[in-house]
C-alpha positions in Angstrom: 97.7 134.6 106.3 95.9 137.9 107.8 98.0 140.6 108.1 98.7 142.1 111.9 96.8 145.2 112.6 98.9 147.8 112.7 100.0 150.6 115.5 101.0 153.8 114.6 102.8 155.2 117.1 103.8 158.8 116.3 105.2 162.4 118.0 109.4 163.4 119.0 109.2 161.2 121.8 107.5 157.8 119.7 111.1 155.6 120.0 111.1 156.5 123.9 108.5 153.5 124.0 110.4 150.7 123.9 109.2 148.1 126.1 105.9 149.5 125.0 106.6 148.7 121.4 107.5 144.7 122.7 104.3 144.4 124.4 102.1 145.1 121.3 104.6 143.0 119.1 104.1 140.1 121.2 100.1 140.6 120.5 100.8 140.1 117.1 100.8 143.5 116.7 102.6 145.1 113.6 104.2 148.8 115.6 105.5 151.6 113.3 106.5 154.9 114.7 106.8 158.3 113.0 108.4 160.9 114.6 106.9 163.6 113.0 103.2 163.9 113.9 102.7 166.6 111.6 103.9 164.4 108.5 102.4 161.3 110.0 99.1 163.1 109.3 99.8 163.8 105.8 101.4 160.9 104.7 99.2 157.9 106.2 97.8 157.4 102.2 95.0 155.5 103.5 96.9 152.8 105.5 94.3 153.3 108.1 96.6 151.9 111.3 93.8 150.2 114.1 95.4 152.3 116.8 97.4 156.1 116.5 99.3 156.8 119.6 100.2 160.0 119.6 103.1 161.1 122.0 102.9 164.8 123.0 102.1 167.9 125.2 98.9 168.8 125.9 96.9 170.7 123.8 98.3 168.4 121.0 100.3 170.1 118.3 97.8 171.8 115.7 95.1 171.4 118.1 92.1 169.8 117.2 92.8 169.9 113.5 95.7 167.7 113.8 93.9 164.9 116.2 90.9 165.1 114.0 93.1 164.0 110.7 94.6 161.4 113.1 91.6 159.8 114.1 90.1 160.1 110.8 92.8 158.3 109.8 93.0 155.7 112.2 90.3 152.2 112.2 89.4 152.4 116.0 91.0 155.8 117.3 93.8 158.0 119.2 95.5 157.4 122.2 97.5 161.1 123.2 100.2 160.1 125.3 101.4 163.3 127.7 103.1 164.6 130.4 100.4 164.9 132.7 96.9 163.2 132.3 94.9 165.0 135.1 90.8 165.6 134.6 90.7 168.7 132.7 93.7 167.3 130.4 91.8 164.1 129.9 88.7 166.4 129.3 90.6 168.6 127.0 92.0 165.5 125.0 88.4 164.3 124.5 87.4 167.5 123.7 90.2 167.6 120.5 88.7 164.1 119.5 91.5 161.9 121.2 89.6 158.9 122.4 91.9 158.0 125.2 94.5 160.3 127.6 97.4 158.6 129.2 100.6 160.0 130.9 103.5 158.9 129.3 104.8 157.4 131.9 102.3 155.0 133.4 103.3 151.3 133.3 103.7 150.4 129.3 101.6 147.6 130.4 98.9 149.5 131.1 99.0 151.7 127.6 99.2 148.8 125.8 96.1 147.2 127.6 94.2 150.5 127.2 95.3 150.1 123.0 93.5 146.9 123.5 90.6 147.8 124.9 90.3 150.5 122.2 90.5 148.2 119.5 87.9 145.8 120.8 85.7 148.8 121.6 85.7 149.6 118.1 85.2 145.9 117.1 82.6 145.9 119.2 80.7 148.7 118.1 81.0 147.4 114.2 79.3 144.3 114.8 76.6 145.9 117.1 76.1 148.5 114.2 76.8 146.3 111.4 74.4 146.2 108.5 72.3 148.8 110.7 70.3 151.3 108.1 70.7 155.0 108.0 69.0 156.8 110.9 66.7 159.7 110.1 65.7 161.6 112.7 64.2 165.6 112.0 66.8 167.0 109.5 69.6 164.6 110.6 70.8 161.4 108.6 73.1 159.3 110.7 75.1 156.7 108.7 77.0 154.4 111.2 78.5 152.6 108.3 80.2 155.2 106.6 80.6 156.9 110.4 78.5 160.4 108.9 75.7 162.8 109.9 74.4 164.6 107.6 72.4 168.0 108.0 69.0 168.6 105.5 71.0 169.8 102.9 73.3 166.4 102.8 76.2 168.1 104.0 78.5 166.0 106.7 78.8 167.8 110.0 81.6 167.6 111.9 82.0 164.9 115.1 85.0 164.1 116.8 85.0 160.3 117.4 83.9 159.9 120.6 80.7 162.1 120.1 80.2 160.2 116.7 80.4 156.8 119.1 78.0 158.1 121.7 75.7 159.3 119.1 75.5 156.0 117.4 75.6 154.0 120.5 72.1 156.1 121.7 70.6 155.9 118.2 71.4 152.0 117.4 69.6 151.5 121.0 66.8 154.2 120.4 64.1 154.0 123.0 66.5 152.2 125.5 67.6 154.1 128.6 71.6 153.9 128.6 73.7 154.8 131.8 76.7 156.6 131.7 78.4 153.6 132.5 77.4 152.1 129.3 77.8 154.7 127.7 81.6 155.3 129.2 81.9 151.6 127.7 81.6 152.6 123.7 83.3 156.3 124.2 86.2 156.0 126.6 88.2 154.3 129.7 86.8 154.5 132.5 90.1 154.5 134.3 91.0 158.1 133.3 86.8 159.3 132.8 86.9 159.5 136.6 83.3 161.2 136.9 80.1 161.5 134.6 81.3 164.4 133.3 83.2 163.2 130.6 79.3 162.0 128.5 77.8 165.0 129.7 79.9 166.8 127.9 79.7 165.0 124.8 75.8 165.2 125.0 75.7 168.9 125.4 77.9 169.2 122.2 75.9 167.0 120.1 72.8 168.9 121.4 74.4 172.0 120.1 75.2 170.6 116.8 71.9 169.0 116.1 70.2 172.0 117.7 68.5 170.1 120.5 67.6 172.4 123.1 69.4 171.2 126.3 66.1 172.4 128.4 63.9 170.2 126.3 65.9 167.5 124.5 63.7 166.5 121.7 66.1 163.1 120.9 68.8 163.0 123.3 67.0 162.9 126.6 67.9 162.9 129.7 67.1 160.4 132.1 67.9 161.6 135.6 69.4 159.5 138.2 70.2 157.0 135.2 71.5 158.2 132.1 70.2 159.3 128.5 67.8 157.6 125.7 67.0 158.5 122.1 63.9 159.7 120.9 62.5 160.3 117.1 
């Protein structure tokens, strides 16, 4: 029998999520819940849950290095669950590597359809990717199987996830003009992205890291009035 992919639902408020907790056990779901963020982080041991939920204020507890070892740790990503999920919070959240933003008290309904969608997101994006070669573009090697860009000097520079997705969704369609819409569709929700904002941010950052200049994008180009493309 396949084992249930497994939710990790973790932060001081994770057993405040009951009916939450039925709804992803009744979709064959297997829901385990960690108080402790903090030691949730440390103590995963390679379990690799599909989902992380993690329950707490906004900026997260340890900031971006504690959502960075969370998603890292998790198959398909990290949903922060907070008090408020406003734009700049979901912005922020994004920002820290979360891959979704949700207030804690929306409908449990709607969290667990948004845990969902995240996993088949990711699903998706394997078997689009899957058995794709490395990339090599100027000094850059992209590796969407082992989820890695490396600089010139092989050395692994650091994306969160969703810049990591966005990158790969580009590159695995290189040459092919993407809306923001698509794009949305591999990186985020597009209940709480409520403007374009949310990929043009990501682009920016991943033109800083690759050192693409943002007034003339030698690979990720934009497209105006549509979206972005990839160049060699």
């Amino acid at each position: 029998m396949k084992p249930q992919p497994s939710i990790l639902i973790t932060g001081q408020n994770c057993h405040d999520h009951q009916d939450l907790i039925v709804l992803l056990g009744n979709c064959d779901l297997d829901v385990k819940l960690e108080p402790d963020a903090e030691h949730s982080a440390d103590h995963i041991n390679g379990s690799r849950p599909a989902v992380i939920v993690l329950d707490t204020n906004m900026p997260p507890p340890g900031g971006n290095n504690l959502v960075a070892t969370l998603s890292r740790a998790s198959t398909y990503g990290v949903i922060v669950l907070c008090t408020k999920a406003d734009a700049t919070d979901c912005i922020l959240g994004l920002e820290l590597g979360a891959d979704d933003v949700v207030d804690r008290h929306r409908d449990p309904r709607e969290i667990a359809a948004r845990i969902r969608r995240l996993m088949v997101r990711g699903q998706t994006l394997l078997s689009v990717t899957q058995g794709q070669s490395d990339i090599v573009f100027s000094d850059w090697r992209l590796s969407v199987e082992r989820r890695e860009l490396l600089d010139a000097r092989g050395n692994r520079v650091h994306l969160t996830r969703g810049e990591f997705d966005l990158l790969a969704a580009l590159a695995c369609h290189q040459g092919k003009v993407m809306s923001r819409d698509q794009l949305l569709d591999h990186i985020s929700h597009r209940e709480w992205a409520s403007s374009d904002r949310t990929v043009d941010v990501l682009v920016n950052r991943l033109r800083h890291k690759i050192g693409d200049s943002p007034r003339e994008p030698r690979h990720l180009v934009t497209v105006h009035g549509v979206g972005y493309a990839f160049s060699f």
